[in-house]
C-alpha positions in Angstrom: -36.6 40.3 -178.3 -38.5 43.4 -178.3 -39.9 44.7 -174.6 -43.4 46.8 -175.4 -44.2 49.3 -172.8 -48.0 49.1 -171.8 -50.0 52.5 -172.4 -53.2 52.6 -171.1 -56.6 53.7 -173.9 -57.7 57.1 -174.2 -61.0 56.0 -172.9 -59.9 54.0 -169.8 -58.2 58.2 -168.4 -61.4 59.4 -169.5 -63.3 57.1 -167.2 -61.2 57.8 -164.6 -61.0 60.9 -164.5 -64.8 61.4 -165.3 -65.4 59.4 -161.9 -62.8 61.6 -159.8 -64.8 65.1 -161.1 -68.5 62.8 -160.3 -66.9 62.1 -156.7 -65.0 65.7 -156.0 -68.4 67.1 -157.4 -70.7 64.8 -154.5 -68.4 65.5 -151.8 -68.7 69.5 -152.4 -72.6 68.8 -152.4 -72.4 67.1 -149.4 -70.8 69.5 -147.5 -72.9 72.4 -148.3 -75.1 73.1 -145.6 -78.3 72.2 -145.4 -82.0 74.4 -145.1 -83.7 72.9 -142.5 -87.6 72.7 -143.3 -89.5 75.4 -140.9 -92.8 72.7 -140.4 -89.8 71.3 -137.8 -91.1 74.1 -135.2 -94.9 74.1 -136.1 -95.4 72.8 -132.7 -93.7 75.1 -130.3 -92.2 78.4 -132.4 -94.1 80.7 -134.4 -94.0 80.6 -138.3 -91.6 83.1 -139.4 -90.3 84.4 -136.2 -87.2 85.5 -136.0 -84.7 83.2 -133.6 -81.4 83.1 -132.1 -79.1 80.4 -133.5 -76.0 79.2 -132.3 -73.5 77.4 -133.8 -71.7 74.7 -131.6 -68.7 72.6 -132.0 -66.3 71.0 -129.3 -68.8 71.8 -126.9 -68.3 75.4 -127.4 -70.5 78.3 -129.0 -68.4 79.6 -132.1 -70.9 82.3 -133.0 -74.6 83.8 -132.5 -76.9 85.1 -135.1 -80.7 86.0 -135.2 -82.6 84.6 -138.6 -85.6 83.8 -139.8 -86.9 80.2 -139.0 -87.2 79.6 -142.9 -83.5 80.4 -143.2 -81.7 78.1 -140.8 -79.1 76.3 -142.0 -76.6 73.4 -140.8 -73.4 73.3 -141.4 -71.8 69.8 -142.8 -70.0 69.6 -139.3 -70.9 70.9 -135.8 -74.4 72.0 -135.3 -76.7 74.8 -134.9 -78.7 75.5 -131.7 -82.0 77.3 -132.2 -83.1 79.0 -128.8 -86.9 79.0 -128.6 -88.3 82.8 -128.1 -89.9 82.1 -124.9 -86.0 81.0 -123.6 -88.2 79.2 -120.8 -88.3 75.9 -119.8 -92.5 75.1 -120.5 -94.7 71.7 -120.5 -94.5 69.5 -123.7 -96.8 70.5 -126.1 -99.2 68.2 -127.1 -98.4 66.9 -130.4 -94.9 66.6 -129.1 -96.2 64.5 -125.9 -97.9 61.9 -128.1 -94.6 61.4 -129.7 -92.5 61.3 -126.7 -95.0 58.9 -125.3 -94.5 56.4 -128.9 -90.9 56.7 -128.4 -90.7 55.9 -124.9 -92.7 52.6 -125.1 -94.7 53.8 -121.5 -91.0 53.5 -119.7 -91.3 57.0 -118.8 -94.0 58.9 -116.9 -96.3 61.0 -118.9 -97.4 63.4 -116.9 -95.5 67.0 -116.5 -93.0 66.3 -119.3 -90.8 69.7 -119.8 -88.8 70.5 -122.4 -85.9 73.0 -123.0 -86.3 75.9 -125.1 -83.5 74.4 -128.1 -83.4 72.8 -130.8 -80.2 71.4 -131.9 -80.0 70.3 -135.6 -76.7 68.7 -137.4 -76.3 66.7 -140.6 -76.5 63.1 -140.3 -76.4 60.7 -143.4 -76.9 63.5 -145.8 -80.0 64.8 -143.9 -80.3 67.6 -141.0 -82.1 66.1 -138.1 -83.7 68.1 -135.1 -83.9 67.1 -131.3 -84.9 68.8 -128.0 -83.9 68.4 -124.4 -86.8 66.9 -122.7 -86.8 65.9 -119.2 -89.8 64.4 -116.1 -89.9 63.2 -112.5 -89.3 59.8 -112.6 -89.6 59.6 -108.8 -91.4 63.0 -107.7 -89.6 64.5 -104.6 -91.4 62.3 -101.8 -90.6 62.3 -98.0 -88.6 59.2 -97.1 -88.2 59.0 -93.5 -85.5 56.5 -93.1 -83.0 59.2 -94.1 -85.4 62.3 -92.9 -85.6 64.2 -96.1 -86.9 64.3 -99.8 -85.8 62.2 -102.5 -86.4 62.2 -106.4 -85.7 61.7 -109.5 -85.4 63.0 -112.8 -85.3 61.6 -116.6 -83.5 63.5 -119.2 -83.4 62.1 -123.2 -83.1 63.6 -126.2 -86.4 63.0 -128.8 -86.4 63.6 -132.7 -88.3 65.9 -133.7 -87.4 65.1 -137.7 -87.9 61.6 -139.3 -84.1 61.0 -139.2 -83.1 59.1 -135.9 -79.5 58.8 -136.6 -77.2 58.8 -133.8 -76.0 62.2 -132.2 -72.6 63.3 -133.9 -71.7 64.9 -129.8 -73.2 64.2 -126.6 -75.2 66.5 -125.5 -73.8 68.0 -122.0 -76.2 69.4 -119.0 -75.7 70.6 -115.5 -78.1 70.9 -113.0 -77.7 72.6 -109.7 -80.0 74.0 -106.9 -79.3 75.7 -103.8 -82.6 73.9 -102.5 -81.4 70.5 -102.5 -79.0 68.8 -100.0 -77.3 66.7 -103.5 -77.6 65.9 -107.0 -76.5 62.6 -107.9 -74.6 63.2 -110.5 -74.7 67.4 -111.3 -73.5 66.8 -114.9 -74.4 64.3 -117.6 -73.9 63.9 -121.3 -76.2 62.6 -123.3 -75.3 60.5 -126.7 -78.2 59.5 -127.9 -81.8 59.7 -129.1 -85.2 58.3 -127.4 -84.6 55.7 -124.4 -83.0 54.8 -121.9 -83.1 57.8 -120.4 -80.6 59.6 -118.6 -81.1 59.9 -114.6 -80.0 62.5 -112.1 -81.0 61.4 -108.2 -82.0 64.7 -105.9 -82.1 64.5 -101.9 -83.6 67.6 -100.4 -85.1 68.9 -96.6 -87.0 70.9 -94.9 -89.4 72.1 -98.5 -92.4 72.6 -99.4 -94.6 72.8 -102.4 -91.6 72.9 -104.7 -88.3 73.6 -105.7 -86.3 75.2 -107.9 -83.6 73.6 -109.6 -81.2 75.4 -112.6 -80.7 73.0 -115.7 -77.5 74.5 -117.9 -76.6 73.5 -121.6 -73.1 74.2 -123.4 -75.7 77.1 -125.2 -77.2 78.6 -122.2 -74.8 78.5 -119.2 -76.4 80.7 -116.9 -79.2 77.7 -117.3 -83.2 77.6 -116.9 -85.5 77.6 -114.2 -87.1 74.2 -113.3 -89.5 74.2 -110.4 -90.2 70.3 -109.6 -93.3 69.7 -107.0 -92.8 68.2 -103.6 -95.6 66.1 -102.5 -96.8 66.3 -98.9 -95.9 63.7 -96.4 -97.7 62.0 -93.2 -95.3 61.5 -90.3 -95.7 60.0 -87.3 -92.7 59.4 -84.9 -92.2 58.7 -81.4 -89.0 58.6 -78.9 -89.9 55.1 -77.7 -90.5 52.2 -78.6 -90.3 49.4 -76.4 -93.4 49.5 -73.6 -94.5 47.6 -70.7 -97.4 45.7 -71.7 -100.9 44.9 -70.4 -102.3 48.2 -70.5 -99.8 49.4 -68.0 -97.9 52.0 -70.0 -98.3 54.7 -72.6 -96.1 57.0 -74.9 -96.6 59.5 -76.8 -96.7 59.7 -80.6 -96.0 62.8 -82.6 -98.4 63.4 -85.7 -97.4 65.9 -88.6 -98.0 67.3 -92.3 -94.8 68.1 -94.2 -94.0 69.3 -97.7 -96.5 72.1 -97.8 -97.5 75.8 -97.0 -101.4 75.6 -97.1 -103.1 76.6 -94.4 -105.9 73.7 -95.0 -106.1 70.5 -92.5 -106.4 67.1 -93.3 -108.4 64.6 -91.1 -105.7 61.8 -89.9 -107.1 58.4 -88.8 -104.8 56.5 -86.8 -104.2 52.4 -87.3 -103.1 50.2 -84.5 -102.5 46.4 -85.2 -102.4 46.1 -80.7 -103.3 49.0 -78.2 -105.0 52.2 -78.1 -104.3 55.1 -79.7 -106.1 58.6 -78.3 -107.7 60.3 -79.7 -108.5 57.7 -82.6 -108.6 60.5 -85.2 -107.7 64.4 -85.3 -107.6 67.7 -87.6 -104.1 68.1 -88.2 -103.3 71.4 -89.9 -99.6 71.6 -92.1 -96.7 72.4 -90.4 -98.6 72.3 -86.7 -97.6 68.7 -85.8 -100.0 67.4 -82.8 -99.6 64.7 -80.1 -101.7 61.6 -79.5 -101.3 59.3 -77.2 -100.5 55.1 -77.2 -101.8 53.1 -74.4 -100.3 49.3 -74.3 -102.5 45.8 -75.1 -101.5 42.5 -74.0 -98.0 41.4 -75.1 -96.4 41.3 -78.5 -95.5 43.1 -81.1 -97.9 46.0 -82.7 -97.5 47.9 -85.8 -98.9 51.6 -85.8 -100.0 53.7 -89.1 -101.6 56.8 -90.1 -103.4 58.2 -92.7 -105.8 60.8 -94.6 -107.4 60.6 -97.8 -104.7 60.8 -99.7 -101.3 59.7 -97.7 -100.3 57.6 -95.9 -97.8 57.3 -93.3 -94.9 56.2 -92.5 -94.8 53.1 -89.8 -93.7 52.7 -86.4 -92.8 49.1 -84.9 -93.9 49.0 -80.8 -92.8 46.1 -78.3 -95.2 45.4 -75.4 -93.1 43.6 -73.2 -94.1 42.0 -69.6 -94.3 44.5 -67.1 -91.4 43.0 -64.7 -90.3 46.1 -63.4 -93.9 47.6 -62.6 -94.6 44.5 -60.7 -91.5 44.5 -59.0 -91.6 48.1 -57.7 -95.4 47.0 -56.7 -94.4 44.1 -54.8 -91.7 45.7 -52.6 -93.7 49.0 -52.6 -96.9 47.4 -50.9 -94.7 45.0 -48.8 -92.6 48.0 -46.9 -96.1 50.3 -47.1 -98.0 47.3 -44.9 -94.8 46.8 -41.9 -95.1 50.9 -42.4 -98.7 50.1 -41.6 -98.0 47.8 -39.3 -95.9 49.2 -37.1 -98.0 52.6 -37.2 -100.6 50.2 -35.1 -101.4 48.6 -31.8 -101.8 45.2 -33.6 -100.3 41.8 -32.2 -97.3 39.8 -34.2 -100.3 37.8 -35.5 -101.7 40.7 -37.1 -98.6 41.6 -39.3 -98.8 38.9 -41.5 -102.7 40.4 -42.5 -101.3 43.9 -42.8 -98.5 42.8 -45.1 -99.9 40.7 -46.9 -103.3 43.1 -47.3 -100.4 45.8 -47.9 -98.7 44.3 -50.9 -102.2 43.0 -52.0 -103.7 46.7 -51.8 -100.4 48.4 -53.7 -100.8 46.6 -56.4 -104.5 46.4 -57.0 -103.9 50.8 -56.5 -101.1 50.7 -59.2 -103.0 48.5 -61.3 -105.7 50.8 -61.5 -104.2 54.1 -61.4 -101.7 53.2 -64.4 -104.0 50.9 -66.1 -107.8 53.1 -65.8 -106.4 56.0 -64.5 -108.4 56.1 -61.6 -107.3 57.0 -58.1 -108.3 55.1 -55.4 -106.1 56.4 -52.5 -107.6 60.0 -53.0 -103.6 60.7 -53.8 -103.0 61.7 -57.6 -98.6 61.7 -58.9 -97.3 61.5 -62.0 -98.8 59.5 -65.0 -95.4 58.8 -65.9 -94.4 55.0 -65.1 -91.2 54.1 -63.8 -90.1 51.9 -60.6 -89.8 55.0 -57.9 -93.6 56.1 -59.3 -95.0 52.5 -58.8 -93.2 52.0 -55.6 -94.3 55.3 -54.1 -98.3 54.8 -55.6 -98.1 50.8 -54.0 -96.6 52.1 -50.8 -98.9 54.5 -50.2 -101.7 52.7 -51.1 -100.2 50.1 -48.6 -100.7 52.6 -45.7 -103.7 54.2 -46.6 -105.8 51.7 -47.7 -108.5 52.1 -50.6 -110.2 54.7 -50.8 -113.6 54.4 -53.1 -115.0 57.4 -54.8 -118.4 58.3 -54.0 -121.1 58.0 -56.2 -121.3 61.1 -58.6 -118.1 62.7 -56.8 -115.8 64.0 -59.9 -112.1 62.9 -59.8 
């Protein structure tokens, strides 16, 4: 039996190899580098200005050239960068904004969106694509005073600026540092790809005003760009206590002040308490002078104290009025042992003492009622304002002894 060997048709090699020139020929096309249309910048670089561009690959800068902006090229792998003129960081323009604000879908704040001077442009899918750095204050740098100092945040994404949206061939790697800030949560972050979610970076900062400067680097600028993000000004009110005797019988002081800016303007500050009495009810507070009002106790309870001017509010303090025990302690005993003082000052009988004790302890605390709660002197003695048990006692026990003492009509105290 005779074996035949199978050869294979003239025209079946010609197909094949016809195919395997068609392919070698598309690869080779593919991998030239594309022109990148100059209409790309309209919105932000000059037609025909001449730019720096860097090409980038492994996170490194393999070589800087200046062209034309209607001869930049991308390579089939890596990218170029093209450094904007101004080499600042500036506000989004606004043709770009309304497109930031289309691809964000209102998750991020409009308002004060930067943007940093690239452009980075690779090949994707056959086409070159452009996209910029673009970053805004998700939480602007407000006073928290919990933790005594300034907190914000910032948003950073990457937004197409070509009709291509294809995903990033590298992340994009920033750092951002500041000698203004106390931390940033986290200093580096690499970005991998276009539009939302955005990528956040948490700053804590004190003792600032008006704003700060913080440095935001890229793999083709390390020495970085300027940022300056605004600090808002903050209402603070704090005080060292908290817990008073109630009933009108004590006071404290509160401490009023104006933080996160230099102006030498003044705000008027109106003061909101749930319980007591706050004096005076409202001042002219200038920034960075802080000012000192006082908080009188009503009834017993809990009372919640605020501030504010036309624009801020304050922070909150939390007050106890408790029952004033220990003032009417130190009243009791001071008016008792101020009456036998009284008493045996005298010629009186043993009949007698009982009045003059019982008038004595009667008498100091009707004199520390009013002193601590009116403010008035009726023993034509004036001590310290200041309540605490060896005041009282003194005040009662004196008052005991002396007796009350009524100021005369139109007499001044």
């Amino acid at each position: 039996m005779k074996q035949y060997a199978c050869k294979p048709h003239f025209s079946t090699l010609l197909s094949v190899f016809t195919l395997t020139v068609l392919a070698f020929f598309s690869i080779s096309l593919n991998a030239q580098p594309k022109r990148v249309n100059p209409a790309i910048f309209r919105n932000y670089i000059k037609p025909n200005s001449n730019v720096t561009v860097k090409t980038v690959a492994a996170q490194e800068v393999r070589q800087s050239t200046t062209a034309s902006l209607n001869n930049i090229v991308v390579p089939d792998s890596g990218k170029v960068v093209v450094m904007n003129p101004e080499r600042r960081i500036t506000k989004l323009d606004a043709a770009s904004l309304q497109k930031y604000t289309s691809v964000t879908e209102g998750k991020l704040p409009n308002q004060d969106v930067e943007v940093i001077p690239e452009t980075h442009l690779e090949v994707a899918t056959g086409e070159a694509i452009a996209y910029r750095i673009l970053f805004t204050m998700k939480q602007p740098l407000s006073f928290d005073a919990n933790s005594n100092s300034y907190k914000g945040k910032i948003g950073f994404l990457l937004m197409s600026d070509s009709d291509n949206t294809a995903p990033v061939k590298e992340p994009v790697k920033i750092e951002i540092r500041s000698d203004k800030t106390k931390s940033i949560v986290p200093d580096k972050v690499s970005i991998d790809h276009l539009s939302i979610e955005s990528t956040d970076v948490d700053l804590v900062a004190e003792n600032v005003a008006d704003s700060i400067s913080v440095r935001v680097s890229t793999v083709s600028n390390p020495e970085g760009y300027v940022a300056f993000l605004k600090v808002e000004p903050a209402l603070e009110i704090f005080a060292n206590r908290k817990e008073l005797q109630g009933l009108g019988i004590e006071e404290t002081e509160i401490e009023v002040r104006l933080k996160g800016s230099n102006s030498a303007d003044s705000a008027k500050v109106v003061f909101s308490p749930e319980k007591g009495t706050i004096t005076p009810s409202s001042i002219n507070l200038k920034y960075r002078e802080p000012a000192i009002v006082t908080l009188r106790s009503q009834g017993l309870g809990n009372s919640k104290i605020t501030a504010s001017t036309s624009s801020l509010n304050s922070n909150s303090l939390e007050f106890a009025f408790n029952f004033p025990w220990a003032f009417l302690l130190a009243s009791l005993i001071g008016g008792l042992l101020g009456g036998f003082v009284k008493f045996l000052s005298s010629d009186k009988t043993k009949r007698s003492m009982q009045k003059i004790v019982i008038g004595g302890i009667l008498t100091g605390l009707i004199v520390a009622a009013v002193y601590y709660g009116l403010g008035i002197s009726v023993i034509g003695i004036k001590i310290s304002a200041l309540v605490n048990e060896i005041a009282v006692f003194a005040l009662s026990a004196l008052g005991a002894i002396v007796g009350i003492q009524l100021p005369k009509a139109g007499s001044a105290e």
